[in-house]
C-alpha positions in Angstrom: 0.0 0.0 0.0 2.8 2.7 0.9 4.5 2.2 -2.1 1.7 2.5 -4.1 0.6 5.6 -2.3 4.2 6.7 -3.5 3.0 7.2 -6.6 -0.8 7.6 -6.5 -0.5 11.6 -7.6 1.4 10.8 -10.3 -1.7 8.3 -11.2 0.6 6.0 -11.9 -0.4 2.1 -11.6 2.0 -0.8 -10.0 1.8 -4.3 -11.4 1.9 -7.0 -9.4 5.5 -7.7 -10.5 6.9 -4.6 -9.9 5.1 -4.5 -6.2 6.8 -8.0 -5.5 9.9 -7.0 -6.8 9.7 -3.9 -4.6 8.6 -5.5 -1.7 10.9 -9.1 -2.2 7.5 -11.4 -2.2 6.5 -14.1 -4.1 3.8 -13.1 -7.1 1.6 -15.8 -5.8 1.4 -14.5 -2.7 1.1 -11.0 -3.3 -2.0 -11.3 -5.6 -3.7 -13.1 -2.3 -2.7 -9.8 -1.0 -4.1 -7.5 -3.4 -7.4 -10.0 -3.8 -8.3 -9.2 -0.2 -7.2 -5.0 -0.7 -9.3 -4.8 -3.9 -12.3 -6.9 -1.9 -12.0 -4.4 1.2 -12.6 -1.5 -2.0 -9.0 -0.4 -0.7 -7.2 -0.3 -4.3 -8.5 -0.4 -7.9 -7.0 -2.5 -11.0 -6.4 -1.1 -14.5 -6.1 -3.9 -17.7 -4.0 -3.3 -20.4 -0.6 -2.3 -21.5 -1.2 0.8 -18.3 -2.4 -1.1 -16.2 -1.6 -1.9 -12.6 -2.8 -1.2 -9.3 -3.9 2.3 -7.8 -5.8 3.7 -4.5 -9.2 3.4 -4.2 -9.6 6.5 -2.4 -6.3 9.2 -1.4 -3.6 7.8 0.4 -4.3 10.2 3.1 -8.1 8.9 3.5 -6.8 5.4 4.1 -6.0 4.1 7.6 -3.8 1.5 8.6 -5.7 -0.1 10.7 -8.4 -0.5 7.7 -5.8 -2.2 5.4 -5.0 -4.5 8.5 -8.1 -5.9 9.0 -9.1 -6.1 5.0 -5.8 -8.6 5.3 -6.3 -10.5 8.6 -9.8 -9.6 9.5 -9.2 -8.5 12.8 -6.1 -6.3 14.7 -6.9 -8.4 18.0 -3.8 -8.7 19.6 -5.2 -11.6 21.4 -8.6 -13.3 20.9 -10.2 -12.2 23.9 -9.7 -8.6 23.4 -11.6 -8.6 19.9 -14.7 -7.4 19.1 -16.6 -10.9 20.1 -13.8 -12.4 21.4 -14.9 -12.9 25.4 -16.8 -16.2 24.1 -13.1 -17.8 22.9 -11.9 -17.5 26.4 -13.8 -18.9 29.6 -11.6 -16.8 32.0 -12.0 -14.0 30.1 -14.7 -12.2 33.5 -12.2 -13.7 35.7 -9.0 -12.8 34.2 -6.7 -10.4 36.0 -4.5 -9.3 33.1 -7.3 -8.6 30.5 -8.3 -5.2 32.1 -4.4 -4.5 31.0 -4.8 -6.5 27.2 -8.0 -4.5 26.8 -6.4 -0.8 27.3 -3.4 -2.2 24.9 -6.4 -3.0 22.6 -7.4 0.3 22.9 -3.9 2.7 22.5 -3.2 0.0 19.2 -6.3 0.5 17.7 -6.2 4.1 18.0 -2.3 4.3 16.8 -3.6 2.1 13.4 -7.1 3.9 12.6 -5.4 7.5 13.6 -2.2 6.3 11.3 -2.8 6.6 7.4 -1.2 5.2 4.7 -0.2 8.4 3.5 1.7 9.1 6.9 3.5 5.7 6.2 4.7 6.9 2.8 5.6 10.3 4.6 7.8 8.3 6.8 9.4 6.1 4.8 10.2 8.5 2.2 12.2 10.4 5.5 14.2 7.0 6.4 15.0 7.0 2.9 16.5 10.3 2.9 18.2 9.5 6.1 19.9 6.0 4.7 20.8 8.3 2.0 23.2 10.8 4.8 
């Protein structure tokens, strides 16, 4: 997603091989990727000889958090902090630590729905100039 956020204002599209390439995965396992992103409405596909991948929506309008779950349906860090995740665990009303994995919940989820995909490419782009010094 960042590095096609890199270049969604030039409305350029990524193929599938250059975003393996780029990212050192496997084709096969990258279109499982991009299946789930373009089910989620999270990037759009273009046929033809210009074809590729692009944002659905700005880079900037995209949060982290949303490309997380579109990929492995929950951010859960553990099952008994997810949305219906009590029932998976029958201490879950007795358990003295899940007060404490319930906050954690809370500060993550709000660090990856606050966090955009822009802000990512932002970033990166600044480690990059850094590796560069």
């Amino acid at each position: 997603m960042v590095d096609i956020a890199l270049v969604y204002e030039t409305g350029e599209r990524l193929s599938v091989n250059q975003l393996a390439e780029k990212q050192g995965v496997s084709v096969a396992y990258l279109e499982q990727l991009i299946a789930a992103l373009k089910k989620a409405k999270l990037v759009r596909s273009a046929r033809g000889a210009a074809g590729g991948y692009t944002l659905s929506r700005p880079p900037e309008e995209i949060s982290v958090g949303e490309v997380l779950r579109a990929l492995e349906g929950t951010t859960a860090i553990l099952d008994c902090v997810g949305v219906d995740g009590s029932e998976s665990c029958s201490n879950a009303c007795s358990c003295s630590a899940r007060p404490l994995w319930l906050k954690l919940q809370r500060k993550i989820d709000d660090v990856l729905n606050t966090t955009t995909i822009k802000d990512m490419a932002d970033d990166y782009i600044v480690q990059l100039e850094r590796n560069k010094e």
